[in-house]
C-alpha positions as CSV (number, residue, x, y, z in Angstrom):
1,X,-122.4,-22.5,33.0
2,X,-125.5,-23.6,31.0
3,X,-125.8,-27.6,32.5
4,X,-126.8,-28.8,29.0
5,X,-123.2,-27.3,27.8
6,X,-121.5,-29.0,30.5
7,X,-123.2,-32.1,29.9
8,X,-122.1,-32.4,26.5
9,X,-118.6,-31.7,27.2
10,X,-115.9,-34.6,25.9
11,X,-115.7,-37.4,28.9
12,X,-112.3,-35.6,29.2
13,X,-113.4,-32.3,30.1
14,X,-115.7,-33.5,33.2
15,X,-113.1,-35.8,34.1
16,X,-110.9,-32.9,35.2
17,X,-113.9,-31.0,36.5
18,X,-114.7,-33.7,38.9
19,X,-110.7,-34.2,39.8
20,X,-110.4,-30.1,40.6
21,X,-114.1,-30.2,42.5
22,X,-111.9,-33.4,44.7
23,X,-108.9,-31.6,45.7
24,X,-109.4,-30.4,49.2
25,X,-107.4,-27.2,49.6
26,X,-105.4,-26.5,52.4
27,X,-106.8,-25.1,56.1
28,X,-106.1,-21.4,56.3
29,X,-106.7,-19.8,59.7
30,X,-107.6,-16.3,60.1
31,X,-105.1,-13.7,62.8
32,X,-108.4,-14.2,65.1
33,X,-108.6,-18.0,64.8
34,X,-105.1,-18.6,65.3
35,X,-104.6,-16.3,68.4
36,X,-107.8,-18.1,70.1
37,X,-106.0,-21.5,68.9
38,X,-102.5,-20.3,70.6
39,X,-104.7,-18.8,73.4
40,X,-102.6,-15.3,72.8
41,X,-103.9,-12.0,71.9
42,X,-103.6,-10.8,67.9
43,X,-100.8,-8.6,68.4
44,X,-98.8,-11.5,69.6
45,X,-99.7,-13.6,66.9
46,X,-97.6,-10.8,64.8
47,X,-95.0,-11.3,67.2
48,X,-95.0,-15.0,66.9
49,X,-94.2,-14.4,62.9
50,X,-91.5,-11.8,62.9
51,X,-89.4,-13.3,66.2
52,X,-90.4,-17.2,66.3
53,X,-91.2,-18.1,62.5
54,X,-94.7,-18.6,62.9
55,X,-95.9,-19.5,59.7
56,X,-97.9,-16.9,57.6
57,X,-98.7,-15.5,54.9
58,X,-100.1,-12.2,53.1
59,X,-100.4,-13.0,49.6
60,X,-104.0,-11.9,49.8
61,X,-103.1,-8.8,51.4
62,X,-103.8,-9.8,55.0
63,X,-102.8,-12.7,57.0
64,X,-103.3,-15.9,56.7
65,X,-102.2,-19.6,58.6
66,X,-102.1,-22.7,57.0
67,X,-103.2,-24.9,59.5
68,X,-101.1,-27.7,59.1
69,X,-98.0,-25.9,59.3
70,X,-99.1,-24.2,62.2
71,X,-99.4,-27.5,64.0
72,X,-96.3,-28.5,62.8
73,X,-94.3,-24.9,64.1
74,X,-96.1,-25.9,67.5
75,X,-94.7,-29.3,67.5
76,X,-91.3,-28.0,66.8
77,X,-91.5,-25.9,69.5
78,X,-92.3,-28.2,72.2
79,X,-89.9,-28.3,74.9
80,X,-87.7,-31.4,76.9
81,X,-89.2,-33.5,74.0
82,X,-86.2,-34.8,71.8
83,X,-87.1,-36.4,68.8
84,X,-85.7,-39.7,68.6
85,X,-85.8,-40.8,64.8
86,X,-87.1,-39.5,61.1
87,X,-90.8,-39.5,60.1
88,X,-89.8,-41.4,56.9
89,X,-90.3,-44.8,57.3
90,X,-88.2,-47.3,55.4
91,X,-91.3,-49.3,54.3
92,X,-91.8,-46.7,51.9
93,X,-88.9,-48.2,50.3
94,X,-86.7,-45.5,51.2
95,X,-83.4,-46.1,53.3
96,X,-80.9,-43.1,54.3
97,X,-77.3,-44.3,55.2
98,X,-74.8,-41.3,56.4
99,X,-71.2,-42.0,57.5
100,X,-67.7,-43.5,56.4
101,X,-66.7,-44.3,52.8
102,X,-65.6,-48.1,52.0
103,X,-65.2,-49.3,48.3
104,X,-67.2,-52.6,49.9
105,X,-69.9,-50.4,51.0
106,X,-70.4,-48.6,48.1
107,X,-70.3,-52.1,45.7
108,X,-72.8,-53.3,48.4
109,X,-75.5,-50.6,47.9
110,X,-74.8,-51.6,44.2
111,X,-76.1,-55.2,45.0
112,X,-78.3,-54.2,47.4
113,X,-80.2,-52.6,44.3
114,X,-79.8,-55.1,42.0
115,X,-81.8,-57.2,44.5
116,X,-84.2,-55.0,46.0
117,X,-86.1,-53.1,42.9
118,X,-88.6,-51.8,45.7
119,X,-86.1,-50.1,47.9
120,X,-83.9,-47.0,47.1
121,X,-80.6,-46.6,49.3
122,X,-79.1,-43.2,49.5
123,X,-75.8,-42.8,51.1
124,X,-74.2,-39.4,52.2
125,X,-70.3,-39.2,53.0
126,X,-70.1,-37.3,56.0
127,X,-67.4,-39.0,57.8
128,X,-67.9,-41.6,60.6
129,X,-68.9,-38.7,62.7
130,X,-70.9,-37.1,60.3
131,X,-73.3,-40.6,60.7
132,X,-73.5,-39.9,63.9
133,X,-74.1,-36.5,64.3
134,X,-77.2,-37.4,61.2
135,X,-78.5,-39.8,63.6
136,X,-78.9,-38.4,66.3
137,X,-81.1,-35.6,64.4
138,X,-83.1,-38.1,62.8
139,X,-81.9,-37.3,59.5
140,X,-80.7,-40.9,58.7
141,X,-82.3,-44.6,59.2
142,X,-78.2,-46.0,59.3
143,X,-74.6,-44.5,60.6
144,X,-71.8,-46.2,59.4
145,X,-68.8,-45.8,61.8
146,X,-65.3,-47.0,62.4
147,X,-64.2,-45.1,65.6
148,X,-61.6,-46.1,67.4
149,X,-62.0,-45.7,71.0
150,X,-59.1,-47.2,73.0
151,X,-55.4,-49.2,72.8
152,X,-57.7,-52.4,73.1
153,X,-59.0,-51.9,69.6
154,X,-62.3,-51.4,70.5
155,X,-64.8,-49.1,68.4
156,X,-68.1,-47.1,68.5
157,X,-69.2,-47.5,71.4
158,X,-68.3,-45.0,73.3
159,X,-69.1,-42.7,70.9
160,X,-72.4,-43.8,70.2
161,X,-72.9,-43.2,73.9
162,X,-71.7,-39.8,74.1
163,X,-73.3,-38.5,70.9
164,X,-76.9,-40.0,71.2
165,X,-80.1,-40.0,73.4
166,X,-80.4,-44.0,73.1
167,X,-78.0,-46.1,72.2
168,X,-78.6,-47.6,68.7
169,X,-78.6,-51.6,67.4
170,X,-74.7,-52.0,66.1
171,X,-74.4,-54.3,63.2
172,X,-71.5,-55.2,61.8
173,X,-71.0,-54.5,57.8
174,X,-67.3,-56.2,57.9
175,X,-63.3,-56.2,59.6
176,X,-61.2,-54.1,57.2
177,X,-57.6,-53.1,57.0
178,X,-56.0,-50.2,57.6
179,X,-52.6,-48.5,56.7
180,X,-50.6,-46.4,55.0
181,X,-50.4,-46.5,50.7
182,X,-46.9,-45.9,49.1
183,X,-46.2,-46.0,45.5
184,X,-45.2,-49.3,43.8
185,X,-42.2,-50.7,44.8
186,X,-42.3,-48.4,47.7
187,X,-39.6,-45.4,46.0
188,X,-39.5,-43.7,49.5
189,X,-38.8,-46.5,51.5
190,X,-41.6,-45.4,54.3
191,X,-42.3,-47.8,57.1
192,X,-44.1,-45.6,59.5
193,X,-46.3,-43.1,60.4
194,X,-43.0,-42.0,61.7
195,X,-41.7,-41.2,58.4
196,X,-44.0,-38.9,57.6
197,X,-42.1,-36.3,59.4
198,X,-39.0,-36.6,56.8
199,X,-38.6,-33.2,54.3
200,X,-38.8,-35.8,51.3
201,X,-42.2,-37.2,51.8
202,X,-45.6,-35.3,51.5
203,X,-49.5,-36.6,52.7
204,X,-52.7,-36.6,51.5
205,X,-55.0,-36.9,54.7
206,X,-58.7,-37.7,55.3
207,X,-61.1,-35.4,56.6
208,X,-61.7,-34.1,60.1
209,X,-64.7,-36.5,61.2
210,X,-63.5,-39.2,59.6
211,X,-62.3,-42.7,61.5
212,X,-59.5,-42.8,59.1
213,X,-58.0,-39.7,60.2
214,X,-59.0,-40.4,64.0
215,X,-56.8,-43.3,63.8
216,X,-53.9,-41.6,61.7
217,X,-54.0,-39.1,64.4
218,X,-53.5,-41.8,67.4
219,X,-50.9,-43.3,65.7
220,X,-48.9,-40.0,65.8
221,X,-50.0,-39.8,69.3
222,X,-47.9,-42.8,70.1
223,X,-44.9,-41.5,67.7
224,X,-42.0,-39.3,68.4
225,X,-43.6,-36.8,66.0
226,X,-46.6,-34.2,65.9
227,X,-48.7,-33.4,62.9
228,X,-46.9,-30.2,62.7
229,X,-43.7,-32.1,61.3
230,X,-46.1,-33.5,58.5
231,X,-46.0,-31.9,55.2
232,X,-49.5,-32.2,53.5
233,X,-51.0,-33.4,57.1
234,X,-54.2,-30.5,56.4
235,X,-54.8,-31.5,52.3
236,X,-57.7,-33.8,52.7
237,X,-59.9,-36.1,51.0
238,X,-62.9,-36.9,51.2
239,X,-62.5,-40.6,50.1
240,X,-60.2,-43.6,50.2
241,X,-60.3,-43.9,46.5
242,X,-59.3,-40.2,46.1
243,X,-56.2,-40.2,48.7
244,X,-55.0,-43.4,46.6
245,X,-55.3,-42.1,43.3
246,X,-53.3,-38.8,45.2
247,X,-50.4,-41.4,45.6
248,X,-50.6,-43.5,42.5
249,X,-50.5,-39.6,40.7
250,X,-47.2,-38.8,42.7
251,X,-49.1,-35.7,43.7
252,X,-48.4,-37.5,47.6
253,X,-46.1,-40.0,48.8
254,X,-48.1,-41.8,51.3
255,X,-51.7,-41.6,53.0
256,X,-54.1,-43.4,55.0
257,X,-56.0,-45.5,53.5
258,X,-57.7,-49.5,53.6
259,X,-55.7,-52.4,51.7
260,X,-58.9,-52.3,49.7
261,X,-57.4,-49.4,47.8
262,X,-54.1,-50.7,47.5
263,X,-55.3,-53.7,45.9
264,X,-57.2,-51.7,43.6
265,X,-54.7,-49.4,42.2
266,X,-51.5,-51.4,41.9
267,X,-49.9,-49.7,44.9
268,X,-48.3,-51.1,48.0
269,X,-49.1,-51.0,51.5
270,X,-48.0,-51.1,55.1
271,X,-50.5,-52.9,57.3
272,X,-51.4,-50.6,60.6
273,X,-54.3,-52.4,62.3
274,X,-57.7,-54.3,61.1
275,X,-60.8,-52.0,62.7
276,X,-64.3,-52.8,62.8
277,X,-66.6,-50.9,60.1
278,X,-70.1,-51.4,62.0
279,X,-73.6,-50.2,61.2
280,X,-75.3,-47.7,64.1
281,X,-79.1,-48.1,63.4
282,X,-82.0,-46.6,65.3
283,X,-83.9,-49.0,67.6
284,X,-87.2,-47.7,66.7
285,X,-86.6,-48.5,63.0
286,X,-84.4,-51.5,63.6
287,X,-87.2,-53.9,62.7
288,X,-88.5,-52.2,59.3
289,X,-88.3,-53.7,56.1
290,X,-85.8,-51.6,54.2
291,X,-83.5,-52.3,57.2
292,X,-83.9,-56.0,57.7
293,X,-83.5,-56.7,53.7
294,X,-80.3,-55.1,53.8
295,X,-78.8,-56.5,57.1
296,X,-80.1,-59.5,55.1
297,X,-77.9,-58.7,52.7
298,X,-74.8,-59.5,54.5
299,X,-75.2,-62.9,55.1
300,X,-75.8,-63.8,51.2
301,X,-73.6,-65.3,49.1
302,X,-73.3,-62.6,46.4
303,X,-72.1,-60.6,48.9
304,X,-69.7,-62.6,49.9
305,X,-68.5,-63.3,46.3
306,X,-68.1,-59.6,46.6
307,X,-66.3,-59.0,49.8
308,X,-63.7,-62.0,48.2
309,X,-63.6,-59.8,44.9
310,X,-61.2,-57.1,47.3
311,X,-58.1,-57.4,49.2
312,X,-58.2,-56.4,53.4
313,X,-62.0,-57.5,54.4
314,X,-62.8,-60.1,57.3
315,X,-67.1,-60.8,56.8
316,X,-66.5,-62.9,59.5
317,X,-68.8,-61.0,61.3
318,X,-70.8,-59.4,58.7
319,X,-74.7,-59.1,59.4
320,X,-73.9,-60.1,63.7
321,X,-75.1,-57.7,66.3
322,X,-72.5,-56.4,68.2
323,X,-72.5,-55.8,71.8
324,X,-69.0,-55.1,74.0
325,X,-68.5,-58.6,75.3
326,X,-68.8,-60.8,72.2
327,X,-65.9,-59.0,70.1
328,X,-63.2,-60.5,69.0
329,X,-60.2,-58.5,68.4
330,X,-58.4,-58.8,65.1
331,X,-54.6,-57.8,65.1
C-alpha cells in the first residue's frame, strides 16, 4: 500500500488498522513441536488426537495445535489431582447456585438483584442432590440442600461427607415446613402418608434427587405401606409450585410439598416435620464477594419482610454457620 494513501485515510480507517495489527493470534504448534513438547514421537502425537482428544486441527491441510488448549488437555489429564472448585471467580460478579427449589429462594435471588446491580445469580434446579453432585465437579459456587439424614432430624451432613472431597461451609438459608397439600376443605379426608395407599386418592411426587421426595420416601418407610400401593407415586415434578398447582387442578389429590405452597394457592395442609434448607458452599470461595453479599443478604431486613410475606418459614437461623453441635431441632 502506497504510505501517502494510507496516510490520508479517514482517522477511522487507521483506527482499525492499528486495532487488527494489536490482536495477537493464537499459538499454533507444529506435529514436530508438539511431540518434542509431550516428549513423544510424531506418530504418537496422531495417536494422542484420535484415542485421547488431543486437540488439533487441519483446516490448513496439515496439523496444527493451539497451544493453549494443548496446555489445557494436559492439565485435564493429570492424574490423583482432583480439582476442588470452578475457575470462575464470583468477583467477576458472577454466582452459580444448583440445588432444591423453595418459593423463598427463588423471591430471594429476586432481592438479591434488586440490591446487587453488579452481581448476576444463576440458579439451576437439579434437586438437593443435583447441588451436590454440581459441587463436587466445580460446576457451582453454592448447593442448596435439605437432606434428611436420620430419625433425629438432622440434615446434610452426612451427605456432604460422602459426596465431596472437602467438606464445604454450611449456611443456613431458613427452617421450612413440610407436608402433604390436599384440596380445600380437604374433599378426601387424607391424614397421612398412609392414605395414599387408598384406590380413591392419586399423587403427584417430586423428583428422584430431590429432599422432598427423600423425605416422602422415609415416611413410607415408617408406614404400613410401600410405594407400590401408591397411585401416581412415579409422576413427578420438578417443583413445589408445579405439584400444588397438580392438586389445586384436581389432576392429584395430595403431594408433598412446603406450607409455603399451601399458603400460596388456597389449599390446605397436613404439617409432617419442619427441615433445614441450608446452603453448601466451597471453602475456597467462601470468602469472595458475590458470596459474602449474599450470605449478607439473610440477615437484612427486606429479607425478612420477605420471609414474613409466606406461610411455613423459621429465619431464625438464616445467614448462621452451621456445624453438628449448635442445631437446634424444630418439631
Amino acid at each position: 500500500m502506497d504510505r501517502r494513501n494510507y496516510e490520508n485515510r479517514p482517522p477511522l480507517f487507521i483506527t482499525q488498522i492499528n486495532a487488527m495489527k494489536s490482536i495477537q493470534m493464537p499459538k499454533l504448534l507444529t506435529t514436530k513441536e508438539v511431540a518434542d513438547l509431550l516428549n513423544v514421537n510424531e506418530k504418537m502425537v496422531y495417536s494422542l488426537v484420535n484415542e485421547k482428544g488431543l486437540p488439533a486441527t487441519k483446516v490448513t491441510g496439515k496439523w496444527l495445535f493451539p497451544l493453549r488448549l494443548v496446555e489445557e488437555w494436559l492439565d485435564s489429564h493429570v492424574l490423583n489431582y482432583k480439582r476442588s472448585d470452578i475457575a470462575l471467580s464470583t468477583d467477576d460478579g458472577v454466582l452459580l447456585i444448583a440445588g432444591s427449589d423453595d418459593l423463598l429462594f427463588q423471591r430471594a435471588l429476586s432481592l438479591f438483584h434488586s440490591k446487587r446491580k453488579d452481581m448476576v445469580a444463576f440458579f439451576a434446579n437439579l434437586g438437593s442432590m443435583g447441588g451436590l453432585t454440581s459441587l463436587r465437579r466445580g460446576l457451582c459456587h453454592i448447593g442448596v440442600c435439605h437432606l434428611l439424614q436420620n430419625e433425629n432430624n438432622e440434615y446434610n451432613f452426612d451427605f456432604a461427607d460422602q459426596e465431596l472431597d472437602r467438606a464445604p461451609i454450611f449456611v443456613n438459608f431458613s427452617q421450612r415446613e413440610q407436608g402433604i397439600l390436599v384440596r380445600k376443605g380437604n374433599p378426601k379426608g387424607i391424614q397421612s402418608v398412609s392414605d395414599f395407599a387408598r384406590n380413591d386418592v392419586r399423587i403427584v411426587n417430586r423428583q428422584l434427587g430431590t429432599g422432598t421426595r427423600l423425605l416422602l420416601d422415609y415416611e413410607i418407610s415408617r408406614s404400613s405401606i410401600s410405594a407400590s400401593d401408591i397411585t401416581g407415586y412415579h409422576d413427578e415434578v420438578p417443583r413445589h409450585l408445579d405439584a400444588g398447582l397438580e392438586v389445586l387442578s384436581g389432576r392429584a389429590d395430595a403431594a408433598p410439598a412446603i406450607r409455603a405452597v399451601a399458603g400460596l394457592l388456597d389449599l390446605d395442609f397436613i404439617s409432617l416435620r419442619w427441615e433445614r434448607f441450608d446452603l453448601l458452599i466451597s471453602r475456597e470461595r467462601f470468602l469472595e464477594r458475590g458470596i459474602q453479599n449474599f450470605i449478607s443478604l439473610l440477615h437484612d431486613q427486606d429479607f425478612k419482610n420477605l420471609a414474613q410475606s409466606f406461610t411455613g418459614y423459621d429465619i431464625s437461623l438464616s445467614g448462621t454457620m452451621l456445624y453438628p453441635d449448635n442445631l437446634t431441632n424444630k418439631e
